[in-house]
C-alpha angles and dihedrals in degrees: 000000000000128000125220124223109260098253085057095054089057110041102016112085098150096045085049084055089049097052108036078049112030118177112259123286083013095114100022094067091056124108102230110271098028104104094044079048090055099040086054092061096046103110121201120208129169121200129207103217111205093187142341132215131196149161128228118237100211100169094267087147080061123094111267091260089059094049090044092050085052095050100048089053097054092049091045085052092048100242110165091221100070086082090063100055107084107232106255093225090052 
């Protein structure tokens, strides 16, 4: 059985399930050693974001139909972005 790294007992869950039920052929394919070579050189981090900052891809390199199609969509669904995009026939 293989044994995580402790920052990964505690905080991987997913990477626990992984290992305690690899896919098959996962770990058979692996020369001995490998994996608890692998799972040493797994580094956890964590990160205290003070903002973020983004920008919305909303197909303007797209023709204006296709803008126009987006953008009706979005308004049919209720996004509250919609009335942000400017209508391309405008």
């Amino acid at each position: 059985m293989y044994r995580l790294p402790a920052f990964a007992e505690k905080d991987g869950a997913t990477l626990g399930a992984l290992i305690a039920a690899p896919p098959p052929g996962l770990l058979t394919s692996a020369r001995p050693g490998a994996i608890m070579a692998q799972l040493r050189a797994i580094t956890g981090l964590e990160i205290d974001v003070q903002s973020m900052e983004g920008k919305l891809k909303l197909s303007q390199n797209r023709a204006k139909p296709d803008r126009a199609g987006v953008r009706a969509g979005m308004i049919a669904e209720g996004e509250p972005l919609a009335r942000l995009m400017p209508d391309p026939f405008a």
